[in-house]
C-alpha positions as CSV (number, residue, x, y, z in Angstrom):
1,X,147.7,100.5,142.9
2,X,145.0,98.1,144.5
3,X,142.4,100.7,143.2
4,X,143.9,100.6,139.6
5,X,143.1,97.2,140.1
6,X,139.9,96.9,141.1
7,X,138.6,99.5,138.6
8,X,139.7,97.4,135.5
9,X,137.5,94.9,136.6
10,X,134.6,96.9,136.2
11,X,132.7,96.9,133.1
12,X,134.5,99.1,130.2
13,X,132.5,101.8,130.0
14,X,132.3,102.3,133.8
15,X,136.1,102.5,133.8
16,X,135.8,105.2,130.9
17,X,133.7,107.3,132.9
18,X,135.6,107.0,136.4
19,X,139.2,107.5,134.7
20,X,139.6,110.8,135.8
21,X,138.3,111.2,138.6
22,X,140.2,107.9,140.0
23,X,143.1,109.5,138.3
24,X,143.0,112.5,140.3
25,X,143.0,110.5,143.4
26,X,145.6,108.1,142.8
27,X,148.5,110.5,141.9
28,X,147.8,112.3,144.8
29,X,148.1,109.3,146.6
30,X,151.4,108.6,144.7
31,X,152.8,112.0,145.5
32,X,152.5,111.4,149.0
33,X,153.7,107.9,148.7
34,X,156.6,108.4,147.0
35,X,157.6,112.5,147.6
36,X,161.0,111.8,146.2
37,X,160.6,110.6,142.9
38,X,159.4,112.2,139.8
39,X,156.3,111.1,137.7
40,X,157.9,108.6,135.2
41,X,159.5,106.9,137.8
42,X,156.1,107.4,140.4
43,X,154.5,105.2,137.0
44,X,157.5,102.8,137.3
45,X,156.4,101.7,140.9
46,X,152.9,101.9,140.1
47,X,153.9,98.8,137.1
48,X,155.9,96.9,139.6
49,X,153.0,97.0,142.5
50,X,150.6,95.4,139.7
51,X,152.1,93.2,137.5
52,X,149.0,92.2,136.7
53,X,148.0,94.8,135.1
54,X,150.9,94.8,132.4
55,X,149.0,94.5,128.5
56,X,145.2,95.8,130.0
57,X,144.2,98.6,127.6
58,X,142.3,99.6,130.7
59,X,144.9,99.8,133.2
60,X,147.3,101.2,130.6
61,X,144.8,104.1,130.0
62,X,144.4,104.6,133.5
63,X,148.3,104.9,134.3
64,X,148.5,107.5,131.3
65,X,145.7,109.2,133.2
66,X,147.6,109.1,136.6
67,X,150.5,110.1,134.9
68,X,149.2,113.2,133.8
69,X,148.4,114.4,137.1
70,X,152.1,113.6,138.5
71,X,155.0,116.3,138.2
72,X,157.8,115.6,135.4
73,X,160.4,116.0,138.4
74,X,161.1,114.7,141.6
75,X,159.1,116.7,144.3
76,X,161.8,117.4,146.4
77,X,164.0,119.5,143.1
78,X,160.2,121.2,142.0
79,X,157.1,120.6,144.4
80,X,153.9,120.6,143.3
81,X,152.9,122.0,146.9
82,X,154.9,123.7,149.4
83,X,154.3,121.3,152.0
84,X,155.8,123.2,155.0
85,X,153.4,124.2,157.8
86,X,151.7,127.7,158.4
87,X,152.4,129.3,161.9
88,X,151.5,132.6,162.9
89,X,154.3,134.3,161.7
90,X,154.1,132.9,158.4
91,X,153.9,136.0,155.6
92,X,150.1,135.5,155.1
93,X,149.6,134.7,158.9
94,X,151.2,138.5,159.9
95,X,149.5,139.8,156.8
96,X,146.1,138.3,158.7
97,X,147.0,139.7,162.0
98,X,147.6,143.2,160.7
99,X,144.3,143.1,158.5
100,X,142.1,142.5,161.7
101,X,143.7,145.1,163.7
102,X,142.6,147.6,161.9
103,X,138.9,147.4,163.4
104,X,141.4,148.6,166.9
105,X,141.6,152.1,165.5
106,X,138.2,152.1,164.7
107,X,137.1,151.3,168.4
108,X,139.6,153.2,170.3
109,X,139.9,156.8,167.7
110,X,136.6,156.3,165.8
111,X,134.7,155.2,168.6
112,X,132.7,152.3,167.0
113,X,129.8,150.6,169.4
114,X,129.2,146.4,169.0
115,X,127.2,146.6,165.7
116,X,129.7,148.1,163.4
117,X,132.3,145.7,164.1
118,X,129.6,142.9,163.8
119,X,128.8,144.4,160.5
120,X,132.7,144.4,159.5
121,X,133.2,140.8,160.7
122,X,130.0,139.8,157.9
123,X,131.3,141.8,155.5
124,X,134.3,139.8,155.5
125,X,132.0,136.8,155.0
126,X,130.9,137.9,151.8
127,X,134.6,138.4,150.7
128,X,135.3,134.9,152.1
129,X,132.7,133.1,149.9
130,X,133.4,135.5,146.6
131,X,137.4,134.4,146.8
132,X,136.1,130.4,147.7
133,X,134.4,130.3,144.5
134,X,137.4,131.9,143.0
135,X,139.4,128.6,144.4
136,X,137.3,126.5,143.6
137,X,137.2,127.5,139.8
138,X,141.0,127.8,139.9
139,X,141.2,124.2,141.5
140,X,143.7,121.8,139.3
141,X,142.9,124.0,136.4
142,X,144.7,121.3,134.3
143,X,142.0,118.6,135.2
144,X,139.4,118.8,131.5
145,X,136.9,116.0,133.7
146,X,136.8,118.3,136.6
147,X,135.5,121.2,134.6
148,X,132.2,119.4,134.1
149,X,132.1,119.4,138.3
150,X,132.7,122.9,138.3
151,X,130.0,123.8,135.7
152,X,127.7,122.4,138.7
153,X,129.6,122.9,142.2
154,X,130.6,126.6,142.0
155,X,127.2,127.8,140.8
156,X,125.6,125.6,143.4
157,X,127.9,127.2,146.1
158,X,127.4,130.9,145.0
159,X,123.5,130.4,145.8
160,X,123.8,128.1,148.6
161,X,126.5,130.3,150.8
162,X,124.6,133.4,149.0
163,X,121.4,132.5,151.3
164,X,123.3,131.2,154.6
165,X,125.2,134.6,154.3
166,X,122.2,136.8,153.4
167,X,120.6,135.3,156.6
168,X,123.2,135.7,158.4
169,X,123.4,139.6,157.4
170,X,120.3,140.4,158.7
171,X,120.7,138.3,161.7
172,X,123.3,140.8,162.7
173,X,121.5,144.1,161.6
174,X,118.5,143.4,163.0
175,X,119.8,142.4,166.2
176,X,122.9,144.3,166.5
177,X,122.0,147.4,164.0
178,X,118.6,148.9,166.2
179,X,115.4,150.3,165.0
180,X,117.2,152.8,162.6
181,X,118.5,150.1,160.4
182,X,115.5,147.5,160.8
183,X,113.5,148.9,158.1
184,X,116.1,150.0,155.2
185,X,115.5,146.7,153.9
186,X,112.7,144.5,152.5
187,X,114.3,142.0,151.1
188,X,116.7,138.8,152.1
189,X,119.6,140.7,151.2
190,X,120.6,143.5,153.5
191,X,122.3,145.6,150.9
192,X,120.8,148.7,152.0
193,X,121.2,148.1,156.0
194,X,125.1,148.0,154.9
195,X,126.2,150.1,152.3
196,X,124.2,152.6,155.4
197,X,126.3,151.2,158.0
198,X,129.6,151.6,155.3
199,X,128.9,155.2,155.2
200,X,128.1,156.2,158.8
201,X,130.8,154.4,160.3
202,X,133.2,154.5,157.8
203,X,133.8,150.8,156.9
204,X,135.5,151.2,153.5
205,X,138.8,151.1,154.4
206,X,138.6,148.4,157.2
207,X,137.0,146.2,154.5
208,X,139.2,146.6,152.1
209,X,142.2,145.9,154.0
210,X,140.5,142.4,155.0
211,X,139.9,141.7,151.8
212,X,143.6,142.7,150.9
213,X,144.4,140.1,153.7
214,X,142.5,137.0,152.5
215,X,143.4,137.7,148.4
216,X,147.2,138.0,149.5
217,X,146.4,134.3,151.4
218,X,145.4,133.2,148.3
219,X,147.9,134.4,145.3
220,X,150.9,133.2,149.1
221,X,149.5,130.3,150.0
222,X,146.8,128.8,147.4
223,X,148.6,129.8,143.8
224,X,152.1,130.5,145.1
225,X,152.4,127.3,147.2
226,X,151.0,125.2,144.9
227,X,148.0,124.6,146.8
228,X,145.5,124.6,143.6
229,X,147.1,121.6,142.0
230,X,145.6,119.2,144.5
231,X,142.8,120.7,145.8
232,X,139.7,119.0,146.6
233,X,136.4,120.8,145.4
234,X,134.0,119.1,147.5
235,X,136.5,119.9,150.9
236,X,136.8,123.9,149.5
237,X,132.6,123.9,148.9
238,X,132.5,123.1,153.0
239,X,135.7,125.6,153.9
240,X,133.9,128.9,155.0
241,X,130.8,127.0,156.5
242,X,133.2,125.9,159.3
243,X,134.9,129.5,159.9
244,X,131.6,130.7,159.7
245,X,129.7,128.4,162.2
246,X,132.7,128.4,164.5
247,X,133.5,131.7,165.2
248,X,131.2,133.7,164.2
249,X,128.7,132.1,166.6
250,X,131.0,132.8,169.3
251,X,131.0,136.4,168.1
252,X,128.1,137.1,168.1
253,X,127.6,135.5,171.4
254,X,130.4,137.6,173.1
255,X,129.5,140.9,170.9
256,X,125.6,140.6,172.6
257,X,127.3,140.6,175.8
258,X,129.7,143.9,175.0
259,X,126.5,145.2,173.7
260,X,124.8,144.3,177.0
261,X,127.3,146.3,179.1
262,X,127.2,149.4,176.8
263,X,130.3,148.2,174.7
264,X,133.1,149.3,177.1
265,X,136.2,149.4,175.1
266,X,137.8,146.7,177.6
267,X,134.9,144.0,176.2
268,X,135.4,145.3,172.3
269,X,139.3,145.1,172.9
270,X,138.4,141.2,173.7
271,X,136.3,140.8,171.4
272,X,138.3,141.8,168.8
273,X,141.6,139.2,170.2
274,X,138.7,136.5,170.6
275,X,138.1,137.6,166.2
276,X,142.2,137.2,166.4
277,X,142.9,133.8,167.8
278,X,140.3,132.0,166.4
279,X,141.1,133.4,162.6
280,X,144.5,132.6,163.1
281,X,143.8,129.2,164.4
282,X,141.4,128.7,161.3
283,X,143.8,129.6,158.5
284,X,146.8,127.8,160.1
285,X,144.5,124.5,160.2
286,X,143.0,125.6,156.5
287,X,146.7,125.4,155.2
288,X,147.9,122.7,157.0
289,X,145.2,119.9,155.8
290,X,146.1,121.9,152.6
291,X,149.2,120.5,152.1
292,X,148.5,117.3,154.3
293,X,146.2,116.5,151.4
């Protein structure tokens, strides 16, 4: 309520423009304050903390604001997240676990070598950053203000993650991929180097059923937790940097040393567990700061 406070005492049409963006932040505050009690009564508490306040056109607008934000029932009858922790055998966590065993049967019946895997592992990247943007439009959908965000953010993170991915791409072709696949692309994106790779190794159904793994995550954990309501757009425009930075530089540092000992199955069997425990580590920590927030 101290914030509420505060902002009143700014000029008028400061307070207009802040409203609901302060709003936003306030009744998650609230929610987390008071997880038992439903929005009207949420707005109660907020009057009693700041009696100050009572009669300010400002700080009335700025309640009506927060309340719209707030759920019409007590959290614990209808929450607005599902606020119980992720562990690995949560639905989405198995679902997870079974999408990245399928690169196994493609080491030990289809034979793959380092690169393909590599190449997998990128590909899933790509599906990582196309379902992020997805969130972030989807993010408190409710919210008109954080529209105008959006209209800037998502197009900004499409082309920013766009170029750290294409990079990325060819980063692994070119090192990974040989002399056959060095020159099948000219450009930064290597679209050609991987539909190639796709085809000769027979990729389509491993990245599919990836994909199929991280859009179940989000219709289980992001729509049908609730997650969306409170998410933050400028903590989702940072989300895949970190799962990409983290473990893909590890990756890529353990798949040059498979590759290094003429990718034995033993070392692609550990690479592929290292791939594991670090995903499942990821999304478990995603989820839980989820619905911390």
């Amino acid at each position: 309520m101290q914030k509420i406070t505060q902002t009143t005492q700014a000029p008028p049409w400061l307070v207009r423009a802040l409203t609901p963006f302060i709003a936003r932040t306030v009744a998650r505050q609230m929610i987390n304050k008071y997880p038992g009690l439903s929005g009207e009564e949420i707005i109660s508490k907020m009057r009693a903390e700041a009696p100050e306040t009572a009669g300010n056109a400002q700080a009335e607008a700025l309640l009506a604001a927060v309340a719209r934000h707030l759920p019409d029932r007590p959290i614990t009858s209808k929450p607005v997240t599902d606020t119980k922790p992720l562990s690995w055998h949560s639905p989405s966590s198995l679902v997870l676990i079974g999408a990245n065993l399928i690169p196994l049967y493609g080491v030990l019946v289809l034979g793959w070598p380092v690169f393909p895997i590599l190449l997998l592992f990128w590909l899933e990247n790509v599906v990582v950053g196309l379902l992020n943007a997805l969130r972030m439009l989807l993010a408190d959908p409710s919210d008109p203000a954080l529209w105008a965000t959006k209209l800037f953010m998502v197009p900004f993170f499409c082309f920013h993650y766009g170029m750290f991915t294409a990079v990325h791409g060819q980063f692994v072709i070119h090192l990974f991929g040989g002399s056959a696949y060095k020159n099948l692309d000219k450009g930064l994106w290597p679209l050609e180097g991987a539909v190639h790779a796709i085809s000769e190794y027979n990729l389509g159904w491993a990245v599919l059923g990836l994909a199929a793994s991280h859009l179940f995550s989000l219709l289980w954990n992001y729509i049908g937790r609730g997650e969306y309501r409170l998410a933050a757009i400028n903590k989702l425009m940072t989300q895949p940097y970190n799962r990409v930075v983290v473990l893909h530089i590890t990756i890529i540092i353990g798949g040059g040393i498979a590759m290094s000992l003429g990718s034995p199955v033993w070392a692609l069997l550990l690479l592929l567990a290292l791939k594991i425990g670090f995903d499942l580590k990821a999304h478990i920590k995603e989820h839980h700061k989820t619905a911390a927030d």
